[in-house]
C-alpha positions in Angstrom: 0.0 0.0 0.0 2.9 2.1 0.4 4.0 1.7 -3.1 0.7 1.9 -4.5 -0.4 5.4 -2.3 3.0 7.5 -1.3 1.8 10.6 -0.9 -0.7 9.7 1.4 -0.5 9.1 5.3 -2.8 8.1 8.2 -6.5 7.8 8.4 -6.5 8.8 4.2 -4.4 6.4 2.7 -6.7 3.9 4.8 -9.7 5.7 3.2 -8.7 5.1 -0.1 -7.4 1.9 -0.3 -10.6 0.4 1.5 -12.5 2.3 -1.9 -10.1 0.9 -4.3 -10.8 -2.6 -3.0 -14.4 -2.3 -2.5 -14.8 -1.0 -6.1 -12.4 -4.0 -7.4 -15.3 -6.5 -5.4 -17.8 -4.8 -7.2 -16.2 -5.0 -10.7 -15.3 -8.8 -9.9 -19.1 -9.8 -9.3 -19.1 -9.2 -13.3 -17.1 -12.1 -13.6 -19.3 -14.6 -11.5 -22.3 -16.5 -11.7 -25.5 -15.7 -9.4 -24.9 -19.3 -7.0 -20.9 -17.5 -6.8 -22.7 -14.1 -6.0 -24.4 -15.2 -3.3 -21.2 -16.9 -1.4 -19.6 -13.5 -2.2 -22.1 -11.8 -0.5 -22.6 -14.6 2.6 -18.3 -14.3 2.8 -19.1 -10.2 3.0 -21.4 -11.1 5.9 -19.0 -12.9 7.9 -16.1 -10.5 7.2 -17.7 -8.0 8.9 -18.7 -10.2 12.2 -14.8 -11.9 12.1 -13.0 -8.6 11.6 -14.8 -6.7 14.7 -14.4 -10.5 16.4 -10.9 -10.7 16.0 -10.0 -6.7 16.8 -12.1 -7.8 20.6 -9.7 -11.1 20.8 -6.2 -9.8 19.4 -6.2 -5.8 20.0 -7.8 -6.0 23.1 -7.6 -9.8 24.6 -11.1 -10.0 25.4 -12.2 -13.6 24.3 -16.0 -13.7 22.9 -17.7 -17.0 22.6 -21.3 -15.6 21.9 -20.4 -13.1 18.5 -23.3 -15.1 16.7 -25.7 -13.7 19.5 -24.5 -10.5 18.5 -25.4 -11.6 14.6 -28.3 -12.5 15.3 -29.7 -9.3 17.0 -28.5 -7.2 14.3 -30.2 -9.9 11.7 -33.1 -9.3 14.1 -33.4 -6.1 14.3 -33.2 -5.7 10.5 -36.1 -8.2 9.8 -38.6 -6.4 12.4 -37.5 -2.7 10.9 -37.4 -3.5 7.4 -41.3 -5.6 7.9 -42.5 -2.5 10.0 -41.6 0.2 7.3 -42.9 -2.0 4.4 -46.4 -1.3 6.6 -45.4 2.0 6.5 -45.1 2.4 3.0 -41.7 3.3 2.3 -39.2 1.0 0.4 -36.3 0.9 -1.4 -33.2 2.7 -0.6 -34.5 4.3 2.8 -36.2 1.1 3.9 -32.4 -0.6 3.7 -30.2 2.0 5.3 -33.1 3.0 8.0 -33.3 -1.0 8.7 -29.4 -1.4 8.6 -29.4 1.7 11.1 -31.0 -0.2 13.7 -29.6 -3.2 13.4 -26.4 -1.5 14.3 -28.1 0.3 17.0 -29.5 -2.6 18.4 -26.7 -4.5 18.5 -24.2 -1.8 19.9 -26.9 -1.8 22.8 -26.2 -5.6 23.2 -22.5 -4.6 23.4 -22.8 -2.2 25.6 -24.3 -4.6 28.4 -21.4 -6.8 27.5 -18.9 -4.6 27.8 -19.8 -3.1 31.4 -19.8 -7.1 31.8 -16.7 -7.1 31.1 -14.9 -4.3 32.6 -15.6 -6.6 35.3 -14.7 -9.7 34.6 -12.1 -11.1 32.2 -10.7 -14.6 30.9 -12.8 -17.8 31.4 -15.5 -16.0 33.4 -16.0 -13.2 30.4 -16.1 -16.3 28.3 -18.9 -18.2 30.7 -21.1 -14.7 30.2 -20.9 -14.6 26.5 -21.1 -18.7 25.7 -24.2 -17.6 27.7 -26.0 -15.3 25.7 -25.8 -17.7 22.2 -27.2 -20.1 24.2 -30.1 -18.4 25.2 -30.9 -17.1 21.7 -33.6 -19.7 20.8 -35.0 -19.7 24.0 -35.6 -15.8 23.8 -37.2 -16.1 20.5 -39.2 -19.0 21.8 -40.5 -16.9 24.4 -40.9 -14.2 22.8 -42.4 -16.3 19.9 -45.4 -13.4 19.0 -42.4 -11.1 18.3 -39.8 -13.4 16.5 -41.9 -16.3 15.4 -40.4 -18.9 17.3 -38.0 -21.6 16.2 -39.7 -20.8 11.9 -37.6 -16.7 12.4 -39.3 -14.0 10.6 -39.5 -13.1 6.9 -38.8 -9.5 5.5 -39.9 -8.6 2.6 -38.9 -9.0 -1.1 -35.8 -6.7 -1.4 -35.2 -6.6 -5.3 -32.6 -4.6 -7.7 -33.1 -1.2 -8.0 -35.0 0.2 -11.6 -32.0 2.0 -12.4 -29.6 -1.5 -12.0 -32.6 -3.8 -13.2 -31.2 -4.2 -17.1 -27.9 -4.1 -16.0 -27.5 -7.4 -12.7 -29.2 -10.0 -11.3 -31.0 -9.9 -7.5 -27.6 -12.1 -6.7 -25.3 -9.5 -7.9 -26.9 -6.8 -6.0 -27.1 -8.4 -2.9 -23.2 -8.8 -3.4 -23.0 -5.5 -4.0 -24.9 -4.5 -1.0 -22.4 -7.0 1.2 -19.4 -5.7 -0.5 -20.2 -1.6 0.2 -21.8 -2.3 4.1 -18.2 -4.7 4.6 -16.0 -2.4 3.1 -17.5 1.0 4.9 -17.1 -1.3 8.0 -13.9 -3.2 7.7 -12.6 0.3 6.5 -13.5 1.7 10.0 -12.2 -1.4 12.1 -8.7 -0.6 10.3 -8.4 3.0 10.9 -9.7 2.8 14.6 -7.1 -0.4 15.1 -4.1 2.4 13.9 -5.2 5.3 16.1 -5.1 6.0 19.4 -7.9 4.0 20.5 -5.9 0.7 19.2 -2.9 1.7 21.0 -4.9 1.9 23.9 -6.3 -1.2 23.4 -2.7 -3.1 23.1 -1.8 -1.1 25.8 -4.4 -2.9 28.2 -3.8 -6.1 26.7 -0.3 -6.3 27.5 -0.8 -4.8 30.6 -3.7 -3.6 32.5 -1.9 -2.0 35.4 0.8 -0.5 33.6 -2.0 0.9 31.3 -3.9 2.3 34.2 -0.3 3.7 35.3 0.1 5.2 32.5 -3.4 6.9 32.6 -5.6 4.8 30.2 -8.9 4.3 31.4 -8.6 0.4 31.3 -12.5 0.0 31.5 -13.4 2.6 29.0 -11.2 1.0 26.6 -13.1 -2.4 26.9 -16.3 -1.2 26.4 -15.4 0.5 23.5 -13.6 -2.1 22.2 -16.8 -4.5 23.1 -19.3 -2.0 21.3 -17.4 -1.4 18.3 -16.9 -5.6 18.0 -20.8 -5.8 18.5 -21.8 -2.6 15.6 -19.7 -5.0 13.4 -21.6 -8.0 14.3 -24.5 -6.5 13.7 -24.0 -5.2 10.6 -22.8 -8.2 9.4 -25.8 -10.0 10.9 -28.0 -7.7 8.7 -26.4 -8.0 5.7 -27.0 -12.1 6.1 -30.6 -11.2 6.6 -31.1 -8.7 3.5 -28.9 -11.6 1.7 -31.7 -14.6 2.8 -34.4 -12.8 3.2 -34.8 -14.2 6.5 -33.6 -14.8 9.8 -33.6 -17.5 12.2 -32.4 -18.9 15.9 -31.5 -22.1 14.2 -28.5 -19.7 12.3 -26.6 -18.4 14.8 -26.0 -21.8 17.3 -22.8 -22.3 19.5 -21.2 -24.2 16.7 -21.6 -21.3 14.3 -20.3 -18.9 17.2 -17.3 -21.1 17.8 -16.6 -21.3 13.9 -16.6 -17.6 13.9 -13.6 -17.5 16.2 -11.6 -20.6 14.6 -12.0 -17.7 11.6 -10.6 -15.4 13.4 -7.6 -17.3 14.6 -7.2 -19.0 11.6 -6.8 -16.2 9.9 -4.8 -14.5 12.4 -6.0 -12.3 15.3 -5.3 -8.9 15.0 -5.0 -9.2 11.3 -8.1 -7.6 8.9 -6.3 -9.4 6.4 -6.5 -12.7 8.0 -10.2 -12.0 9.1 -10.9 -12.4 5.4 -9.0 -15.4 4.8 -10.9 -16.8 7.5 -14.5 -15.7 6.7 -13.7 -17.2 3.4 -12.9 -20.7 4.6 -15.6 -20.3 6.5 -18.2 -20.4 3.9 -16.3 -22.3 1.0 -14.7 -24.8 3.0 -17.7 -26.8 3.7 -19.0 -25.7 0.0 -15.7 -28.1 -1.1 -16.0 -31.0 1.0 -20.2 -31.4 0.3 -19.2 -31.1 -3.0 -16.4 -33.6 -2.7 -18.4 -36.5 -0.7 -21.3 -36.2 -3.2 -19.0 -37.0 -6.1 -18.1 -39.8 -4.1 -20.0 -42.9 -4.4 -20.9 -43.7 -1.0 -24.1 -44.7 0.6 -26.7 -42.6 1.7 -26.2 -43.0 5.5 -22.8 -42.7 5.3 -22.8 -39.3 3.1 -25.3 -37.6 5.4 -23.1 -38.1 8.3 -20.2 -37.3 6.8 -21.8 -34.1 5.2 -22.1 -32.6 9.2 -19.2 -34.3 11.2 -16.5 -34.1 7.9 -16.2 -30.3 8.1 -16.0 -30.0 12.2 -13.3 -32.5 11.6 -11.5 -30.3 8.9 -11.7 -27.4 10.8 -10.6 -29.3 14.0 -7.3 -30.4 12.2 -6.6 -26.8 10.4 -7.2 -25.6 13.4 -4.5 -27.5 15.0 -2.3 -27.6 11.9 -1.9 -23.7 11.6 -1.2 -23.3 15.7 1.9 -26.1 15.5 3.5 -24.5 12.0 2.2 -20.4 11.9 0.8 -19.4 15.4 -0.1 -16.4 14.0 -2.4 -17.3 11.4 -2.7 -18.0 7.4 -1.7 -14.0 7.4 1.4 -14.4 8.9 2.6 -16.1 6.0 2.5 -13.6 4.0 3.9 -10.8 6.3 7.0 -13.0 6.9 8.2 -14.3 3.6 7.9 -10.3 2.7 10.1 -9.0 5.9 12.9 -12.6 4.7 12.7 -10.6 1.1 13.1 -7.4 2.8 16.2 -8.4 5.2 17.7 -10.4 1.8 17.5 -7.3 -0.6 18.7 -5.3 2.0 21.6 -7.3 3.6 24.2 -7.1 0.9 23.6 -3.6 0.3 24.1 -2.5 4.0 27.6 -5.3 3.4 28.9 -3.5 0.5 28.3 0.0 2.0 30.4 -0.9 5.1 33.2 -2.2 3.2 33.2 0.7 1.3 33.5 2.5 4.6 36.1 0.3 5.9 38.5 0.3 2.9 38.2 4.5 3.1 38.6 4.5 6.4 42.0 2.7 5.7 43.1 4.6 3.0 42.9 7.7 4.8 44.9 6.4 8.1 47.2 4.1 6.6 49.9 6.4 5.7 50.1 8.0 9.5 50.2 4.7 10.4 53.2 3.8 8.6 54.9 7.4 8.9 54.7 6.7 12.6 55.8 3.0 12.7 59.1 4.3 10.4 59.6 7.1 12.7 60.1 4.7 15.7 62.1 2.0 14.5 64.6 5.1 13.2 64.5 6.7 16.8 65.1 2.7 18.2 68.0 2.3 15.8 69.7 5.7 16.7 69.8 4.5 20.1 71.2 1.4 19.8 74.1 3.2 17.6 74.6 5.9 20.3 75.0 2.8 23.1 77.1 0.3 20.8 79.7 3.2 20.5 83.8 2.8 22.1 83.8 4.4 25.2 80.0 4.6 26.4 79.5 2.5 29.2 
């Protein structure tokens, strides 16, 4: 990004090079068919939900269990905005972003109790409170069934392409281009809060929480900010799965779909945006690979069925412990190192040369004292053993 942007610094460069890459997303759903549109657009969903996931676990060192709780009131919230302003009468454009807008809000609530939680508490008991709240997802919406239909979810309404865009793309291609724009605008965020000050803080408490507080960071602050910027991430992403559906359910966002989120994460690398999308994408194509795999197979009916649940836990489960033995810090690592090896190669022999450059003029200039003074002793030594070998001198 350096090469590509020199003349800009900070915040901007960040800026632009999130709107070059969202535009390139956009141009690339030209290239795909509508089945390929749609993973683009699911993969868009859980970028948004990994990245704010693993700037909570690797900027801050907060662990999250429940970020599909999170996804799911922001999926939520969308469904019962977007139904109530079709009733109203409006649609379209305003109906998506005033729907999206409260998704966010709703689910930045959610963090907010979560983060006072935990200001708190921390480690295994932080853990306990958000492994928690998934679990009780389908029991709220089964309480609560007259509002979120139970264990069936609700249905929003048809959300088709624009007039303007209808001769142009398919519904698929504008739902990926809906998921594209709402991930970059907030993966772009993520990035430039994670290089401010409010990252610093947060690496600052995770490294050290009294030497933060020493140093005047307001230790609690910074984790529920950190909390409620995680959470407006989850629930945007949780809304852009429910505008891509069309629906939204309890059965969606289970503990095994909350723990996949954070093998994304740390898979991918936590910390890393980079390595948030390397892991949303395995986390939607992965299983897409092995269900097409086993059904090429010929195996029997009982056995493909199992395998097409357990084969992909079991994948996951060996990645998993595949990437923590070779690359502890994630597929995104590899990249970052093999390009600091080039860096120290290209620049070894250059910083060699230059010093023996040095060291040879350095020589030349203080050679000839050096051998001026070593003549002018062994003349003043030679004149003084003449003087004492002469007759008479005792």
């Amino acid at each position: 990004m350096n090469r590509i942007l020199p003349s800009l610094r900070g915040p901007g460069r960040t800026i632009v090079f999130g709107a070059i890459l969202t535009i390139l997303a956009i141009g690339g759903t030209f290239l795909l068919d509508p089945y390929r549109n749609f993973q683009l657009a699911t993969i868009a969903a859980a970028f948004c939900t990994v990245a704010g996931l693993t700037l909570l676990v690797g900027q801050s060192g907060q662990l999250s269990l429940g970020h599909a709780a999170l996804m799911a009131t922001g999926g939520y919230g969308y469904a019962l905005s977007a139904n109530a302003l079709t009733e109203a009468g409006i649609a379209g454009a305003p109906r998506l972003l005033l729907s999206l807008f409260v998704a966010i809000l709703a689910a930045g609530a959610l963090g907010l109790l979560l983060g006072l939680a935990a200001a708190r508490l921390r480690g295994p008991y932080l853990a306990g409170v958000t492994l928690a709240l998934v679990i009780a997802v389908p029991a709220v919406t089964a309480v609560f069934s007259g509002v979120f239909r139970g264990d069936q979810g609700l249905q929003i309404s048809y959300d088709g392409v624009p007039e303007a865009l209808s001769a142009i793309i398919a519904l698929e291609q504008w739902q990926a281009w809906v998921a594209v724009i709402v991930a970059g605008v907030v993966v772009t965020t993520l990035t430039v809060l994670r290089g401010g000050s409010l990252g610093l803080r947060m690496r600052a408490v995770r490294d050290d929480e009294t030497a933060a507080r020493l140093n005047g960071v307001a230790a609690a602050q910074v984790k529920v900010t950190a909390f409620v910027v995680s959470a407006v991430a989850a629930g945007a992403g949780g809304a852009v799965l429910c505008f891509v559906t069309q629906s939204v359910s309890p059965g969606a966002y289970t503990l095994a779909f909350s723990l996949l989120l954070l093998v994304a994460a740390v898979l991918g690398g936590l910390g890393s945006i980079g390595g948030a999308a390397i892991g949303s994408a395995l986390i939607v194509m992965l299983p897409w690979l092995i269900g097409t795999a086993t059904s090429a197979l010929p195996l029997p009916t009982e056995v493909a069925q199992r395998l097409a649940g357990n084969l992909p836990v079991l994948v996951f489960g060996a990645l998993l412990i595949i990437t923590m033995l070779v690359r502890p810090g994630g597929l995104a690592s590899l990249r970052i190192r093999s390009a600091i090896s080039r860096t120290k190669n290209d620049s070894g022999p250059k910083k060699d040369s230059h010093s023996k450059k040095e060291a040879l003029h350095v020589t030349a200039i203080t050679a000839p004292a050096d051998r001026d003074s070593r003549h002018g002793i062994r003349r003043r030594d030679r004149a003084r053993r003449l003087q004492h070998s002469r007759p008479g001198r005792s």
